[in-house]
N, C-alpha and C positions, 0 to 999 in steps of 0.2 A: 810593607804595604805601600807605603809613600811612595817608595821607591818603580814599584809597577802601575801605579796608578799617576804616574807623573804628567805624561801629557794631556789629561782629562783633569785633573785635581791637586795639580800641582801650591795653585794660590791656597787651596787648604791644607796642605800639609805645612806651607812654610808659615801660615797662623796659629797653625799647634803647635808648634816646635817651640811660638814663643811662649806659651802657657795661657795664651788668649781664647777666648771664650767663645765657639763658633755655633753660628743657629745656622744652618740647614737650610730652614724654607726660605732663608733670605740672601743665597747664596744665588748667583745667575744660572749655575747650571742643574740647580733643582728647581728653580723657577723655568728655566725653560724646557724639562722634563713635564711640570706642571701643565702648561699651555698647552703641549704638544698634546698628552693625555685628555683633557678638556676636549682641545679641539674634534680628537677622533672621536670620543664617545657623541660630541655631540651630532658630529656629521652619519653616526649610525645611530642614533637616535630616530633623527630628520628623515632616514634614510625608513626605518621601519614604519613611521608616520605615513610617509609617502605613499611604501608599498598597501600599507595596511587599506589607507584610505582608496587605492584604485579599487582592492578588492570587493569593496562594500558597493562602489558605482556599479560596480560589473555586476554584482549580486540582484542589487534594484532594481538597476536596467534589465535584467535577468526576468525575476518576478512582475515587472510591468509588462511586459512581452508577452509571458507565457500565462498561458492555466493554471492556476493548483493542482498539484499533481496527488496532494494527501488526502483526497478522498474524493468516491468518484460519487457524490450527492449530489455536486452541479454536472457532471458528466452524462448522468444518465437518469429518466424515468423509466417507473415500470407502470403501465398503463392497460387499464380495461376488464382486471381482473374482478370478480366478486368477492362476498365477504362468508360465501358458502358454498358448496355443491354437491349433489351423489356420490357417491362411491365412485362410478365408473364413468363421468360426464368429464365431456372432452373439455380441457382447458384452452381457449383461446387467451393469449394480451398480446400486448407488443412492448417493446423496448425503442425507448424517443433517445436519442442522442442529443441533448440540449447544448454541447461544449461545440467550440468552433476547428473542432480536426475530426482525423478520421479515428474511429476506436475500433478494435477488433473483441468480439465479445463471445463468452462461452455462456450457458444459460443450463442449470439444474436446478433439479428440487430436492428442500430437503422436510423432515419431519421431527414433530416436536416429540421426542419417545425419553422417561427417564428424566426429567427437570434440565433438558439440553435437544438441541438440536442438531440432526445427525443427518446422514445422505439415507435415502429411502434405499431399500433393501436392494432393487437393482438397480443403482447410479447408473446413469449417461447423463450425456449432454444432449440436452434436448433439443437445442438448434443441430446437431448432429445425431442423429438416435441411431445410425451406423456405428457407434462411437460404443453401443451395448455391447457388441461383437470383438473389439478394438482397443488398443491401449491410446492408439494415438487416437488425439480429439483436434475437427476443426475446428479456426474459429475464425467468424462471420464481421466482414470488416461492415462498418457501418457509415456514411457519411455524414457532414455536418448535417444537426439540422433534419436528420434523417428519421425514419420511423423501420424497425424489423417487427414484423408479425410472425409469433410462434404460437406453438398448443402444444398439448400435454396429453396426450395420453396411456389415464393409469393403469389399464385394463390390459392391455398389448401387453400378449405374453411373449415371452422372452423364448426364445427355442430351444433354448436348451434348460426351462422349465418342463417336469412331465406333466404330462395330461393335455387336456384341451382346453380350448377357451372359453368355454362355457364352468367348466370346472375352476378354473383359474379367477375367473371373474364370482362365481361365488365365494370362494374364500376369502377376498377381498371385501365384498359386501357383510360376510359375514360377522370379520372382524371389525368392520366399523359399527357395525350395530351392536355390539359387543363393547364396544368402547363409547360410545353413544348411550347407551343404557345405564353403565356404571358412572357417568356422568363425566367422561373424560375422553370428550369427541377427538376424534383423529383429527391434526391440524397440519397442514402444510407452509410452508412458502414456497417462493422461488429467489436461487441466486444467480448474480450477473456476476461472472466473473471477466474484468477490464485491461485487456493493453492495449497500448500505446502504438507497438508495432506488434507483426506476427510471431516476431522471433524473440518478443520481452519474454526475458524470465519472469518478472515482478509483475505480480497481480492487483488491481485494487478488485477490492469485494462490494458491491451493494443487492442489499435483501428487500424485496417486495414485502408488501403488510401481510399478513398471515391472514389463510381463510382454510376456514372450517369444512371437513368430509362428511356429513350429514346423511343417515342412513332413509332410504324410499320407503315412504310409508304404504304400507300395504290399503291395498283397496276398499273401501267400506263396504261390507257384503249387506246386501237391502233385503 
Protein backbone atom coordinates (compact mmCIF):
# COMPACT_ATOMS: atom_id res chain seq x y z
CA UNK A 1 0.00 0.00 0.00
CA UNK A 2 2.88 2.29 0.91
CA UNK A 3 4.20 1.58 -1.81
CA UNK A 4 1.22 3.06 -4.35
CA UNK A 5 0.33 5.58 -2.27
CA UNK A 6 3.88 7.08 -2.18
CA UNK A 7 3.67 10.33 -3.60
CA UNK A 8 0.52 11.50 -1.60
CA UNK A 9 1.40 9.80 1.87
CA UNK A 10 4.56 8.89 1.76
CA UNK A 11 5.47 11.09 5.36
CA UNK A 12 2.93 8.41 6.73
CA UNK A 13 4.11 5.28 5.75
CA UNK A 14 7.75 6.20 6.72
CA UNK A 15 5.94 7.02 10.58
CA UNK A 16 4.52 3.38 10.55
CA UNK A 17 7.34 1.77 9.59
CA UNK A 18 8.62 3.07 12.77
CA UNK A 19 5.93 1.70 15.11
CA UNK A 20 4.75 5.27 15.94
CA UNK A 21 1.47 6.19 16.72
CA UNK A 22 -0.25 8.23 13.72
CA UNK A 23 -3.58 10.49 14.30
CA UNK A 24 -5.09 11.33 11.05
CA UNK A 25 -7.01 14.52 11.66
CA UNK A 26 -3.72 16.04 12.60
CA UNK A 27 -1.99 15.09 9.53
CA UNK A 28 -1.75 18.11 6.66
CA UNK A 29 -3.26 16.27 4.22
CA UNK A 30 -6.42 15.34 6.10
CA UNK A 31 -6.50 18.68 7.36
CA UNK A 32 -6.42 20.03 4.11
CA UNK A 33 -9.17 17.60 2.65
CA UNK A 34 -10.87 19.02 5.78
CA UNK A 35 -10.95 22.68 4.71
CA UNK A 36 -11.42 22.08 1.24
CA UNK A 37 -14.79 19.89 2.21
CA UNK A 38 -15.84 22.93 4.63
CA UNK A 39 -15.36 25.27 2.29
CA UNK A 40 -17.61 23.77 -0.58
CA UNK A 41 -20.48 22.69 1.59
CA UNK A 42 -20.42 26.18 2.82
CA UNK A 43 -20.28 28.08 -0.39
CA UNK A 44 -23.52 25.67 -1.47
CA UNK A 45 -25.08 26.43 1.50
CA UNK A 46 -24.81 30.29 0.86
CA UNK A 47 -25.49 29.50 -2.52
CA UNK A 48 -29.14 27.74 -1.63
CA UNK A 49 -29.66 30.88 0.93
CA UNK A 50 -29.27 33.07 -1.81
CA UNK A 51 -31.42 31.32 -4.45
CA UNK A 52 -34.06 30.53 -1.80
CA UNK A 53 -34.37 34.04 -0.57
CA UNK A 54 -34.72 35.70 -4.40
CA UNK A 55 -37.57 33.32 -4.68
CA UNK A 56 -39.55 34.71 -1.82
CA UNK A 57 -38.88 38.63 -3.13
CA UNK A 58 -40.20 37.42 -6.41
CA UNK A 59 -43.17 35.79 -4.69
CA UNK A 60 -44.12 39.17 -2.53
CA UNK A 61 -43.46 41.25 -5.20
CA UNK A 62 -45.77 38.86 -7.01
CA UNK A 63 -48.83 39.02 -4.55
CA UNK A 64 -48.36 42.77 -4.02
CA UNK A 65 -48.92 43.40 -7.76
CA UNK A 66 -51.50 41.21 -8.33
CA UNK A 67 -55.18 40.18 -7.10
CA UNK A 68 -56.07 37.15 -5.12
CA UNK A 69 -56.73 34.75 -7.44
CA UNK A 70 -58.27 32.01 -4.68
CA UNK A 71 -61.45 33.21 -4.81
CA UNK A 72 -63.58 35.34 -6.69
CA UNK A 73 -65.64 37.17 -3.32
CA UNK A 74 -63.58 40.34 -4.09
CA UNK A 75 -63.84 39.76 -8.00
CA UNK A 76 -67.28 39.88 -8.34
CA UNK A 77 -71.04 40.91 -6.99
CA UNK A 78 -74.27 39.59 -7.66
CA UNK A 79 -76.73 42.27 -7.43
CA UNK A 80 -80.65 43.16 -7.51
CA UNK A 81 -81.82 39.96 -6.96
CA UNK A 82 -85.02 39.28 -4.57
CA UNK A 83 -85.36 36.96 -1.83
CA UNK A 84 -88.70 35.39 -3.76
CA UNK A 85 -90.61 35.13 -6.81
CA UNK A 86 -93.48 33.15 -8.94
CA UNK A 87 -93.03 30.31 -10.67
CA UNK A 88 -92.59 31.88 -13.94
CA UNK A 89 -91.36 35.70 -13.14
CA UNK A 90 -88.65 36.98 -15.18
CA UNK A 91 -85.30 37.25 -13.24
CA UNK A 92 -83.59 40.32 -13.68
CA UNK A 93 -79.73 41.17 -11.61
CA UNK A 94 -76.60 42.03 -12.80
CA UNK A 95 -73.06 40.96 -12.17
CA UNK A 96 -70.52 44.19 -10.61
CA UNK A 97 -67.02 43.28 -11.36
CA UNK A 98 -65.36 44.96 -8.15
CA UNK A 99 -61.55 43.62 -9.13
CA UNK A 100 -59.30 45.96 -11.07
CA UNK A 101 -58.88 43.71 -14.66
CA UNK A 102 -61.06 42.40 -17.14
CA UNK A 103 -62.92 38.99 -16.11
CA UNK A 104 -64.79 36.93 -18.57
CA UNK A 105 -67.97 35.34 -16.91
CA UNK A 106 -70.38 32.43 -17.61
CA UNK A 107 -73.73 32.99 -15.41
CA UNK A 108 -76.23 29.70 -14.51
CA UNK A 109 -78.85 28.47 -12.16
CA UNK A 110 -78.75 25.99 -10.06
CA UNK A 111 -81.56 24.31 -7.52
CA UNK A 112 -81.67 23.14 -4.20
CA UNK A 113 -83.23 19.24 -4.90
CA UNK A 114 -82.19 16.19 -2.51
CA UNK A 115 -80.08 18.04 0.56
CA UNK A 116 -77.55 19.43 -2.47
CA UNK A 117 -77.49 21.60 -5.01
CA UNK A 118 -77.56 20.72 -8.69
CA UNK A 119 -78.11 22.48 -12.33
CA UNK A 120 -81.80 22.90 -12.98
CA UNK A 121 -83.18 20.19 -15.31
CA UNK A 122 -82.24 22.30 -18.58
CA UNK A 123 -78.81 23.91 -17.76
CA UNK A 124 -77.47 26.83 -20.04
CA UNK A 125 -75.86 29.66 -19.54
CA UNK A 126 -77.86 32.31 -19.09
CA UNK A 127 -75.75 35.22 -20.35
CA UNK A 128 -75.72 32.87 -23.30
CA UNK A 129 -79.21 30.93 -23.58
CA UNK A 130 -77.94 29.81 -27.33
CA UNK A 131 -75.80 27.82 -25.32
CA UNK A 132 -79.38 25.44 -24.65
CA UNK A 133 -78.94 24.33 -28.08
CA UNK A 134 -75.02 24.10 -27.96
CA UNK A 135 -72.11 22.48 -26.19
CA UNK A 136 -69.87 25.28 -26.66
CA UNK A 137 -70.72 28.38 -24.14
CA UNK A 138 -69.77 32.06 -24.45
CA UNK A 139 -68.32 33.96 -22.07
CA UNK A 140 -69.10 37.72 -21.59
CA UNK A 141 -65.83 39.72 -20.78
CA UNK A 142 -66.65 42.33 -18.36
CA UNK A 143 -64.59 45.36 -17.41
CA UNK A 144 -63.00 46.91 -14.34
CA UNK A 145 -65.36 48.41 -12.42
CA UNK A 146 -68.04 47.34 -14.61
CA UNK A 147 -71.76 46.29 -14.31
CA UNK A 148 -73.53 43.07 -16.73
CA UNK A 149 -77.25 42.98 -16.57
CA UNK A 150 -78.91 39.55 -17.13
CA UNK A 151 -82.36 37.79 -16.50
CA UNK A 152 -83.60 34.48 -16.32
CA UNK A 153 -86.19 33.12 -17.70
CA UNK A 154 -87.78 30.06 -16.25
CA UNK A 155 -90.64 29.53 -18.29
CA UNK A 156 -88.97 29.58 -22.03
CA UNK A 157 -89.43 26.13 -23.25
CA UNK A 158 -86.84 24.51 -24.61
CA UNK A 159 -87.76 23.26 -28.41
CA UNK A 160 -87.05 20.30 -28.19
CA UNK A 161 -89.52 20.02 -24.98
CA UNK A 162 -93.04 18.68 -26.29
CA UNK A 163 -96.00 20.50 -26.07
CA UNK A 164 -96.43 24.26 -25.87
CA UNK A 165 -95.94 26.80 -23.68
CA UNK A 166 -98.80 27.23 -22.08
CA UNK A 167 -98.62 23.47 -21.09
CA UNK A 168 -94.97 23.73 -20.15
CA UNK A 169 -95.48 26.57 -17.94
CA UNK A 170 -98.03 24.78 -15.99
CA UNK A 171 -96.13 22.06 -15.10
CA UNK A 172 -93.81 24.09 -13.71
CA UNK A 173 -96.38 26.13 -11.58
CA UNK A 174 -97.64 23.02 -10.69
CA UNK A 175 -94.78 21.61 -9.15
CA UNK A 176 -93.99 24.50 -7.08
CA UNK A 177 -97.17 24.54 -5.58
CA UNK A 178 -96.60 21.17 -4.77
CA UNK A 179 -93.45 21.66 -3.19
CA UNK A 180 -94.79 24.91 -1.53
CA UNK A 181 -97.56 23.06 0.12
CA UNK A 182 -95.50 20.22 1.51
CA UNK A 183 -93.59 22.82 3.02
CA UNK A 184 -90.26 22.49 0.99
CA UNK A 185 -90.61 25.50 -1.52
CA UNK A 186 -88.47 25.31 -4.64
CA UNK A 187 -85.17 27.32 -4.07
CA UNK A 188 -82.95 28.63 -6.60
CA UNK A 189 -79.61 30.58 -6.88
CA UNK A 190 -77.36 31.68 -9.39
CA UNK A 191 -73.69 30.72 -10.36
CA UNK A 192 -70.92 33.08 -11.73
CA UNK A 193 -68.57 31.11 -13.22
CA UNK A 194 -64.92 33.36 -13.52
CA UNK A 195 -61.79 33.74 -15.89
CA UNK A 196 -59.30 35.40 -16.06
CA UNK A 197 -58.89 35.17 -19.88
CA UNK A 198 -61.19 33.49 -22.52
CA UNK A 199 -59.15 30.62 -23.10
CA UNK A 200 -58.49 29.79 -18.99
CA UNK A 201 -59.21 26.43 -18.15
CA UNK A 202 -59.50 27.06 -14.37
CA UNK A 203 -62.69 28.40 -13.19
CA UNK A 204 -63.31 30.41 -9.88
CA UNK A 205 -66.99 29.65 -8.73
CA UNK A 206 -69.21 32.41 -6.79
CA UNK A 207 -73.01 31.78 -5.84
CA UNK A 208 -75.61 34.51 -5.24
CA UNK A 209 -77.90 34.08 -2.00
CA UNK A 210 -80.72 31.78 -2.59
CA UNK A 211 -84.30 33.05 -3.24
CA UNK A 212 -87.26 31.26 -3.05
CA UNK A 213 -90.04 30.06 -6.19
CA UNK A 214 -93.17 30.97 -4.42
CA UNK A 215 -96.37 29.57 -5.88
CA UNK A 216 -99.45 32.59 -7.17
CA UNK A 217 -101.97 32.67 -5.07
CA UNK A 218 -105.31 32.33 -6.63
CA UNK A 219 -107.77 34.94 -6.62
CA UNK A 220 -110.13 35.64 -3.67
CA UNK A 221 -113.72 34.91 -5.40
CA UNK A 222 -116.27 37.69 -3.46
Amino acid sequence: MCGGLQRFVRPLCQISSTGTRIHLSEHPLHIGLNKRWYSTMTRAFLRTIFVSALVLMATANRNLTSPSRTSTSSLIEVEGLKTSYTPCSLIKFSVHNVSSEDLFLEAYVERFDSNSWNEEKYPYAINDPGSLYRKAVRADRIKPRASMDLSYDRCLKPKFVKGNRESYKRRIEETDKAADDAGTPTIQRIRIEVRFRDSEAKVEKEWSEPFKRVAEKSPEVK
